[in-house]
N, CA, C and O atoms as a GROMACS GRO file, in nm:
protein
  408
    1UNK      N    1  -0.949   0.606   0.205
    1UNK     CA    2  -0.812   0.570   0.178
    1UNK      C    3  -0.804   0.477   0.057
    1UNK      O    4  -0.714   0.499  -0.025
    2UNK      N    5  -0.865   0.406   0.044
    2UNK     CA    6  -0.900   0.321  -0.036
    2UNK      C    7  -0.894   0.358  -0.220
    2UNK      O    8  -0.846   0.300  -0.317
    3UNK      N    9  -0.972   0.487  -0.200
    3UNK     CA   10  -0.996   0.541  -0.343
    3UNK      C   11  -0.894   0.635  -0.379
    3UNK      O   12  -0.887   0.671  -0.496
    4UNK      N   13  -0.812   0.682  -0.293
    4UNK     CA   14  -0.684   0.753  -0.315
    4UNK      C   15  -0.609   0.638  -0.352
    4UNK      O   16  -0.529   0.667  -0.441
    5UNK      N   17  -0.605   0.522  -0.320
    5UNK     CA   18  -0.454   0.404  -0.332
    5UNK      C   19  -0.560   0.376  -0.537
    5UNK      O   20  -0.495   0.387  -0.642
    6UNK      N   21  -0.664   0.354  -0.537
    6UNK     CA   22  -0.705   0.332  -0.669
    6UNK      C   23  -0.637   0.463  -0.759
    6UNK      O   24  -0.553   0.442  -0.846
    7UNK      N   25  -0.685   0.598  -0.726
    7UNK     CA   26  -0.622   0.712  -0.805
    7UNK      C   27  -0.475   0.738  -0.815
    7UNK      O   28  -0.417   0.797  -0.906
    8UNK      N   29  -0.414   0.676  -0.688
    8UNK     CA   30  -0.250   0.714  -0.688
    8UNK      C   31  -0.150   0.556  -0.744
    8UNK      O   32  -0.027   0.558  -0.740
    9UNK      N   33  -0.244   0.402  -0.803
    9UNK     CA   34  -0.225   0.314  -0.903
    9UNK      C   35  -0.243   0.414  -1.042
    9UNK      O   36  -0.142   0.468  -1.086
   10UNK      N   37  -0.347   0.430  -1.094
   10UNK     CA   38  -0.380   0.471  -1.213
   10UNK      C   39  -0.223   0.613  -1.226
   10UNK      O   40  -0.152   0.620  -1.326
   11UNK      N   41  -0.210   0.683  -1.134
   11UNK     CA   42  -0.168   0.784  -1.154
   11UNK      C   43  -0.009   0.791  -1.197
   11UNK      O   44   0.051   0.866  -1.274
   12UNK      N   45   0.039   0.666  -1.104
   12UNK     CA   46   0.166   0.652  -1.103
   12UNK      C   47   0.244   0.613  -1.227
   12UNK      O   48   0.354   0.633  -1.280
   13UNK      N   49   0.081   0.520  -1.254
   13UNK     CA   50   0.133   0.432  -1.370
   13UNK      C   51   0.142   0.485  -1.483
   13UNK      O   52   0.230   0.462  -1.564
   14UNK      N   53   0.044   0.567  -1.497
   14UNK     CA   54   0.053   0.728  -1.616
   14UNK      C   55   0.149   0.768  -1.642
   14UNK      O   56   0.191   0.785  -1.757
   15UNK      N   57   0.223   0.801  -1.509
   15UNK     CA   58   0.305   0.900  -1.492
   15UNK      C   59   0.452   0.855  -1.567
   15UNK      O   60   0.534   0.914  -1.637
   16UNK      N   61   0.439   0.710  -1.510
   16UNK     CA   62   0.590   0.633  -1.553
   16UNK      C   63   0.558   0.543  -1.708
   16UNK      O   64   0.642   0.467  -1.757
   17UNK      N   65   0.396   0.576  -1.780
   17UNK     CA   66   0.395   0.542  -1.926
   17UNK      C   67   0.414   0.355  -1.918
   17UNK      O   68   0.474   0.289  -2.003
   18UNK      N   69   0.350   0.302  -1.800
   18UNK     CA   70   0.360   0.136  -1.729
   18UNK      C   71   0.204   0.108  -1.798
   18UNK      O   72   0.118   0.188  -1.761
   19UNK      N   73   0.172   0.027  -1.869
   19UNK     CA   74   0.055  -0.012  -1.914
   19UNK      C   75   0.004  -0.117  -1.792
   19UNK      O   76   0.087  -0.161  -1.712
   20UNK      N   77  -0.161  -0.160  -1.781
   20UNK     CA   78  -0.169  -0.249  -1.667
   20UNK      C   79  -0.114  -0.398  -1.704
   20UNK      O   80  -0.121  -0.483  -1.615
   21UNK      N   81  -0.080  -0.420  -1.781
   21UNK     CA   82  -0.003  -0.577  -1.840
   21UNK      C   83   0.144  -0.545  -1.756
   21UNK      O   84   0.183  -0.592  -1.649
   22UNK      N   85   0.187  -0.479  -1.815
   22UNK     CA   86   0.338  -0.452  -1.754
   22UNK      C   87   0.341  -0.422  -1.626
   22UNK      O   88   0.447  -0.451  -1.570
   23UNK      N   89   0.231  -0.357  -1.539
   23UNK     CA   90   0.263  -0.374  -1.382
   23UNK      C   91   0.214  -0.496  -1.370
   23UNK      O   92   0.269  -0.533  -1.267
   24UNK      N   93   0.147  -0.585  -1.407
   24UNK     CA   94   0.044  -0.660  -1.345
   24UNK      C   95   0.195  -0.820  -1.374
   24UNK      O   96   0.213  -0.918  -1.301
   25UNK      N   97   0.260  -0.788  -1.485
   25UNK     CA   98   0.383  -0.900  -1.514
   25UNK      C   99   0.484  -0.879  -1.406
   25UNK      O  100   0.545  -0.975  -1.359
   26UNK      N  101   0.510  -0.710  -1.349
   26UNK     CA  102   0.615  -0.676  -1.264
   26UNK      C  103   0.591  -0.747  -1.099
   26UNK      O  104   0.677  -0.777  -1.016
   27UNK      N  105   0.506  -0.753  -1.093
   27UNK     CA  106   0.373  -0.771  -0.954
   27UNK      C  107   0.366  -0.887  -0.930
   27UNK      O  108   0.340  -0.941  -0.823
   28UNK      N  109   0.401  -0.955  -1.079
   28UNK     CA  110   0.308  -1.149  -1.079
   28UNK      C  111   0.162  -1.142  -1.029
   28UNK      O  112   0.117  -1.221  -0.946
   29UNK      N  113   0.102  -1.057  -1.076
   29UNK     CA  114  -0.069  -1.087  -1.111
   29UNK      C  115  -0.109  -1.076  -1.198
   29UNK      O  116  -0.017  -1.041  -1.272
   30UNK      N  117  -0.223  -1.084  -1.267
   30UNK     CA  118  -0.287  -1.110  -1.344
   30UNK      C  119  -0.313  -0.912  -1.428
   30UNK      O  120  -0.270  -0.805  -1.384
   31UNK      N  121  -0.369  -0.928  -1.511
   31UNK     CA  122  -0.402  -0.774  -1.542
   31UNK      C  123  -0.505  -0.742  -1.493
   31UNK      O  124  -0.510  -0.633  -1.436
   32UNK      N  125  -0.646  -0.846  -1.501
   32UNK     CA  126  -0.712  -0.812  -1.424
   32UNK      C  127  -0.730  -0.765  -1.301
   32UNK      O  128  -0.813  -0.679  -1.270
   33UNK      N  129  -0.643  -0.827  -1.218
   33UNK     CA  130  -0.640  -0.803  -1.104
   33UNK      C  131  -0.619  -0.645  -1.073
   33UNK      O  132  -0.699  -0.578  -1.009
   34UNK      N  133  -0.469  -0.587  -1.144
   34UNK     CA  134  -0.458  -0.447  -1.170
   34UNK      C  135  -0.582  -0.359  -1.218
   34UNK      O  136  -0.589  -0.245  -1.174
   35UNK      N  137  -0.673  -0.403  -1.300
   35UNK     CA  138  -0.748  -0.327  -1.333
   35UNK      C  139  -0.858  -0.314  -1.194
   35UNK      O  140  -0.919  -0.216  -1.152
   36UNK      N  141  -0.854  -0.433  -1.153
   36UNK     CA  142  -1.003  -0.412  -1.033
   36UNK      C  143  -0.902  -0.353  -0.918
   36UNK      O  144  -0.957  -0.344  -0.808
   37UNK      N  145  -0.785  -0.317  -0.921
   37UNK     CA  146  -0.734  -0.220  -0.815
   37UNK      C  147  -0.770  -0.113  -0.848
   37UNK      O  148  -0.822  -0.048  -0.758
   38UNK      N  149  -0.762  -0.050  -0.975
   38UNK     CA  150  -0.808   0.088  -1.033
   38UNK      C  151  -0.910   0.104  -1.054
   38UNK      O  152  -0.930   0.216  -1.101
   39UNK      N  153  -1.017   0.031  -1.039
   39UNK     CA  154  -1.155   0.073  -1.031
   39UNK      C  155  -1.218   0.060  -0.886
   39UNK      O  156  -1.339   0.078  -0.872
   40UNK      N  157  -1.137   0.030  -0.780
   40UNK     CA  158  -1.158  -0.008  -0.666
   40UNK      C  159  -1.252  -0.111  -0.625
   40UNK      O  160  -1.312  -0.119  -0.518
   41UNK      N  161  -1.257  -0.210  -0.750
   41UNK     CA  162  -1.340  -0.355  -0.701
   41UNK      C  163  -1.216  -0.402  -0.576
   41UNK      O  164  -1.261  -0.420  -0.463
   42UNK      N  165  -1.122  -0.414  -0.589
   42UNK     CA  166  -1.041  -0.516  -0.503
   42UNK      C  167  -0.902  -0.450  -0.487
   42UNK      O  168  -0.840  -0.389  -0.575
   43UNK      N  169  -0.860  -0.474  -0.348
   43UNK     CA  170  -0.761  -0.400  -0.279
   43UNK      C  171  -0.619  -0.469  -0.282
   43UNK      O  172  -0.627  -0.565  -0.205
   44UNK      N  173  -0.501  -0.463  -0.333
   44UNK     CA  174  -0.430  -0.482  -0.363
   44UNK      C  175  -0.329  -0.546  -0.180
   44UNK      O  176  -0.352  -0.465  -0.090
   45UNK      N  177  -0.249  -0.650  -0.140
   45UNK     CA  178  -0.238  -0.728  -0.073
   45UNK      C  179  -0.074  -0.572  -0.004
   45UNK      O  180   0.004  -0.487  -0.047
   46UNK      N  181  -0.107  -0.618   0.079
   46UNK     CA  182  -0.004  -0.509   0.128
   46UNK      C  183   0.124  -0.528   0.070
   46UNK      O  184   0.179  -0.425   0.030
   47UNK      N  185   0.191  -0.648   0.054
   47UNK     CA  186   0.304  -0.639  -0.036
   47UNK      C  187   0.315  -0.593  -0.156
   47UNK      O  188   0.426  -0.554  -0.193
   48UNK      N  189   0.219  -0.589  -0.233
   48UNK     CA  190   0.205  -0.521  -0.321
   48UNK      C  191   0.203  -0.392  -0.377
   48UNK      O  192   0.218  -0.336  -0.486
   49UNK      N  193   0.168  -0.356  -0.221
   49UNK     CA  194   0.162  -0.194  -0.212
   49UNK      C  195   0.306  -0.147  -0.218
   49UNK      O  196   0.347  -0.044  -0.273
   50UNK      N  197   0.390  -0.258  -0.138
   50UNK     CA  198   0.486  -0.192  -0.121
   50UNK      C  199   0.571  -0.259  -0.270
   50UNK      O  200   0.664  -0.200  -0.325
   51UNK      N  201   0.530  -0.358  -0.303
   51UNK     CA  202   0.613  -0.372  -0.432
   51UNK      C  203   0.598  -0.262  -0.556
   51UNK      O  204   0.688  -0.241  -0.637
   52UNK      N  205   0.496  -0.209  -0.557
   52UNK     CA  206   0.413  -0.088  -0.660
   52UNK      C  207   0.498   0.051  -0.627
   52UNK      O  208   0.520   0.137  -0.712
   53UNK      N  209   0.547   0.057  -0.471
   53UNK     CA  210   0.601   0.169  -0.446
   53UNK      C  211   0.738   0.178  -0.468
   53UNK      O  212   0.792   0.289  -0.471
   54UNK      N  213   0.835   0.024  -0.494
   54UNK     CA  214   0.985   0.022  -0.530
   54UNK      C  215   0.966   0.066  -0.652
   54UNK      O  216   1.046   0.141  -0.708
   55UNK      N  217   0.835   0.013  -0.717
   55UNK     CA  218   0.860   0.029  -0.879
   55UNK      C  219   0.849   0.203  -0.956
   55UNK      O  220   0.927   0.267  -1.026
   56UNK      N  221   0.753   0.223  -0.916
   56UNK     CA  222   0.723   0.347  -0.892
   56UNK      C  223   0.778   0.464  -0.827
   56UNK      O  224   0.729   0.577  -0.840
   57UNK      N  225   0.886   0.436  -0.755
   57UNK     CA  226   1.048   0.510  -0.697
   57UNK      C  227   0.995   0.619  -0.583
   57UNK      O  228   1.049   0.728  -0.562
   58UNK      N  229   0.848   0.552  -0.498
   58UNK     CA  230   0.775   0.682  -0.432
   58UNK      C  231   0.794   0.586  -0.287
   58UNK      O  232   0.897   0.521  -0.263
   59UNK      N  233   0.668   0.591  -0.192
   59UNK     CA  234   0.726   0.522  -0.054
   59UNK      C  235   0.549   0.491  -0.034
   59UNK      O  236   0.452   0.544  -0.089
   60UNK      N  237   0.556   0.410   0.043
   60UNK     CA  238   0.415   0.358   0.079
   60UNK      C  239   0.292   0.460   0.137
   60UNK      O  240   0.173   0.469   0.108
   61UNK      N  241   0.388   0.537   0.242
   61UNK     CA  242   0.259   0.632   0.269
   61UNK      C  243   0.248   0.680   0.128
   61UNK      O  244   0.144   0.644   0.073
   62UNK      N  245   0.342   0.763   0.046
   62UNK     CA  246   0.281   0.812  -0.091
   62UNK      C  247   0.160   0.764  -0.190
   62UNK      O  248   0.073   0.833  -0.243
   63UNK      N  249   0.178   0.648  -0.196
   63UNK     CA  250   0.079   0.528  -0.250
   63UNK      C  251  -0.058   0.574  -0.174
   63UNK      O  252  -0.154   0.617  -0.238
   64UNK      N  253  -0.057   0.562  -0.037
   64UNK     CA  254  -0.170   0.540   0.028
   64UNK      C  255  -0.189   0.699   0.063
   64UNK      O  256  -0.260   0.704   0.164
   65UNK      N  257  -0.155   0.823   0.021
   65UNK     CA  258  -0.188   0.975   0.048
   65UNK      C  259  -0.178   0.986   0.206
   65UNK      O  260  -0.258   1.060   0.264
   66UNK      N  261  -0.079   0.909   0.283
   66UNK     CA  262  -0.080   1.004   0.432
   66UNK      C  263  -0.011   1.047   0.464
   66UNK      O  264   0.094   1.001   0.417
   67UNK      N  265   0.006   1.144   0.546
   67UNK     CA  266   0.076   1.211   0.608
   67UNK      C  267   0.132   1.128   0.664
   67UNK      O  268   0.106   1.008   0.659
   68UNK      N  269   0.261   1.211   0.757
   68UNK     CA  270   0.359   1.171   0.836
   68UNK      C  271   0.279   1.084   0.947
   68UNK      O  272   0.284   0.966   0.983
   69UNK      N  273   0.198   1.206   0.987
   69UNK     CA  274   0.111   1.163   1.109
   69UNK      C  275   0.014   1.127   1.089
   69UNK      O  276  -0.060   1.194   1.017
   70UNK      N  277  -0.040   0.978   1.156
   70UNK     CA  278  -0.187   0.907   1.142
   70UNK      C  279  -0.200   0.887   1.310
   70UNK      O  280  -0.108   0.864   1.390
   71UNK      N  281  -0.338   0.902   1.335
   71UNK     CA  282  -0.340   0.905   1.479
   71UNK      C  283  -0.476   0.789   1.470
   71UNK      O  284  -0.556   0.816   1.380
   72UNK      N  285  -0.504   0.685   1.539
   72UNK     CA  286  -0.636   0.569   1.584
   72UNK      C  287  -0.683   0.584   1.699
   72UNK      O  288  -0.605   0.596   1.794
   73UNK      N  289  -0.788   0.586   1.713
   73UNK     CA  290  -0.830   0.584   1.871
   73UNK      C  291  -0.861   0.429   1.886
   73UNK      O  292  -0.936   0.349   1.831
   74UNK      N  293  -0.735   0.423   2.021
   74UNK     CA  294  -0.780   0.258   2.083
   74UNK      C  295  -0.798   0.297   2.198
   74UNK      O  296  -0.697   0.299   2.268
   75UNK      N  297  -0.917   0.339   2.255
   75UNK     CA  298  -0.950   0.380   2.407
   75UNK      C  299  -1.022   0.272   2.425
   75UNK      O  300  -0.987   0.192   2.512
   76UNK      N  301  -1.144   0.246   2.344
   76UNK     CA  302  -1.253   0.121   2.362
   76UNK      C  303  -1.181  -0.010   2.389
   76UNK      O  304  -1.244  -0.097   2.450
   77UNK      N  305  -1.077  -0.031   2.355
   77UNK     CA  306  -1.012  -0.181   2.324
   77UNK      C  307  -0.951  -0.190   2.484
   77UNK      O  308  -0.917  -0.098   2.558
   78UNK      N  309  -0.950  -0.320   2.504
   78UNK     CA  310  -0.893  -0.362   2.624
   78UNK      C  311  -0.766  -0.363   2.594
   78UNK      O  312  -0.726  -0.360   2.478
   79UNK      N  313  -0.648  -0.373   2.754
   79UNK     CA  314  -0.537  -0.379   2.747
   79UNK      C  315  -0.503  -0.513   2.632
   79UNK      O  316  -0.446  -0.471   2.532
   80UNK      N  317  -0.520  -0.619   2.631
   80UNK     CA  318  -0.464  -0.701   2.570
   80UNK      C  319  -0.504  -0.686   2.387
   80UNK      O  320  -0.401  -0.719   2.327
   81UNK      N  321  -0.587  -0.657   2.311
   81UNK     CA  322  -0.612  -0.561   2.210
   81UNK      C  323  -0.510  -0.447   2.150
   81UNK      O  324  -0.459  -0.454   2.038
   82UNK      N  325  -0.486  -0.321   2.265
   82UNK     CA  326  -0.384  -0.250   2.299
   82UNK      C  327  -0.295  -0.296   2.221
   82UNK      O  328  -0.262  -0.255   2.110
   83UNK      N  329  -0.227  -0.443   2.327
   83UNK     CA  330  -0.150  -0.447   2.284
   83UNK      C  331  -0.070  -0.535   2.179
   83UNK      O  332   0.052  -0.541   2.165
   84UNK      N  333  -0.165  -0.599   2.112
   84UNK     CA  334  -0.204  -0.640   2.003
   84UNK      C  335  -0.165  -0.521   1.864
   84UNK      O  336  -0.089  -0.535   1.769
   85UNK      N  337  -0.256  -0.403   1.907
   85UNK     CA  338  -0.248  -0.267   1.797
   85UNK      C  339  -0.071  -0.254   1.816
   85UNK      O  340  -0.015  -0.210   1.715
   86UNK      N  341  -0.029  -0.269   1.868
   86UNK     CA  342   0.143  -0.198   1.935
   86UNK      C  343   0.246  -0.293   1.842
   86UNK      O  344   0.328  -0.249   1.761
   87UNK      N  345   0.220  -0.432   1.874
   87UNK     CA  346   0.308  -0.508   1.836
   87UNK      C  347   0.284  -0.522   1.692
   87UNK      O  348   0.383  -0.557   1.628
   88UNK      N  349   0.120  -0.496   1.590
   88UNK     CA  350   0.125  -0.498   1.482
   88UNK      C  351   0.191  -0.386   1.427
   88UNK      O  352   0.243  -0.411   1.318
   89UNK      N  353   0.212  -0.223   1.485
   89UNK     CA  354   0.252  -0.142   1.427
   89UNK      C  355   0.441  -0.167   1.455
   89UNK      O  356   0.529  -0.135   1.375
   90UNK      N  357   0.457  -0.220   1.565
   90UNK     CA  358   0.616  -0.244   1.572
   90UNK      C  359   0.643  -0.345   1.428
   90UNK      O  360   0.737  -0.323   1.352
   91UNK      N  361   0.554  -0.446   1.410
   91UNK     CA  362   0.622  -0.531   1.329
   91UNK      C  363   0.649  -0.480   1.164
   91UNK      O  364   0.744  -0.517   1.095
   92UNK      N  365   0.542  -0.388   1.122
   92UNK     CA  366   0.520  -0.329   1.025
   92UNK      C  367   0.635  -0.214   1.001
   92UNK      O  368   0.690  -0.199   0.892
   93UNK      N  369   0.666  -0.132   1.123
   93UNK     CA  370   0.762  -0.068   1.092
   93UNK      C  371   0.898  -0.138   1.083
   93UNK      O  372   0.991  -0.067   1.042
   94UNK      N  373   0.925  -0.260   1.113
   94UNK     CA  374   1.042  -0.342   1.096
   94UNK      C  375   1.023  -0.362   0.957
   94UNK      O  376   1.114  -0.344   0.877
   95UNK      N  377   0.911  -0.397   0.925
   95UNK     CA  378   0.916  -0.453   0.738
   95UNK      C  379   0.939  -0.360   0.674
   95UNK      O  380   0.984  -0.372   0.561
   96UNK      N  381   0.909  -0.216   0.739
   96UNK     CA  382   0.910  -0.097   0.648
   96UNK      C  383   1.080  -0.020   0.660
   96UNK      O  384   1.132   0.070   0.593
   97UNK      N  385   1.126  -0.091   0.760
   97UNK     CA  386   1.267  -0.025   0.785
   97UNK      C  387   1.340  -0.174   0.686
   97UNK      O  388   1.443  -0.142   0.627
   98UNK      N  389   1.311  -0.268   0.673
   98UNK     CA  390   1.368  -0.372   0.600
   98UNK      C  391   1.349  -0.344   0.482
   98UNK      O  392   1.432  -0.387   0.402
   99UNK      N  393   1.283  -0.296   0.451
   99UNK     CA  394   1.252  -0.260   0.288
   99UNK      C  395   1.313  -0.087   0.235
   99UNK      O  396   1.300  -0.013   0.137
  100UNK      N  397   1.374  -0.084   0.353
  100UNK     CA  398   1.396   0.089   0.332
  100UNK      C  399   1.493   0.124   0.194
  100UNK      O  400   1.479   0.233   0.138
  101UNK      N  401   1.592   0.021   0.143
  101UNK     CA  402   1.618   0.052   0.004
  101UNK      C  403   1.480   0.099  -0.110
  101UNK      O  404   1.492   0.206  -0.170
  102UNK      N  405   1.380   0.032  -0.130
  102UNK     CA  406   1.292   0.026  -0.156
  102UNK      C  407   1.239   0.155  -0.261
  102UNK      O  408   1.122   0.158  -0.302
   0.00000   0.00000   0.00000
């Protein structure tokens, strides 16, 4: 997943003619930083992902290449783990329905 979010940075940014200075000013990071996202030294902070995806006029799964459907196996994990996995994906889809202009 990782090296798709590096190819679908480089790609986007192609696409929309965004040099890495100019995302990296849009973002408030550094250029470097942009560049070691595109070479996959270093993984870009989840807000970012989703700030890269307002800019870029696409949606987060797009960024990250998934499908609709992602499926995890939490069989090994105890109930309290469980439900740990539950309340992180509830909270995430609240940020992702809060950001739904986006």
């Amino acid at each position: 997943m990782i090296y798709n979010l590096c190819q679908q940075i480089v790609n986007m940014r192609f696409k929309t003619g965004m040099s890495q200075a100019e995302l990296a000013r849009r973002l408030g990071v550094s250029r470097s930083s942009v560049n070691a996202w595109e070479l996959g030294f270093a993984t870009p902070q989840l807000k970012h992902v989703i700030e890269m995806a307002g800019i870029f006029g696409t949606t987060v799964d797009n960024m990250l290449n998934l499908s609709n459907d992602v499926s995890v196996n939490i069989t090994e994990l105890n109930d309290e783990e469980r439900q740990a996995v539950f309340n992180l994906v509830d909270c995430l889809k609240k940020a992702h329905a809060g950001n739904s202009d986006v």
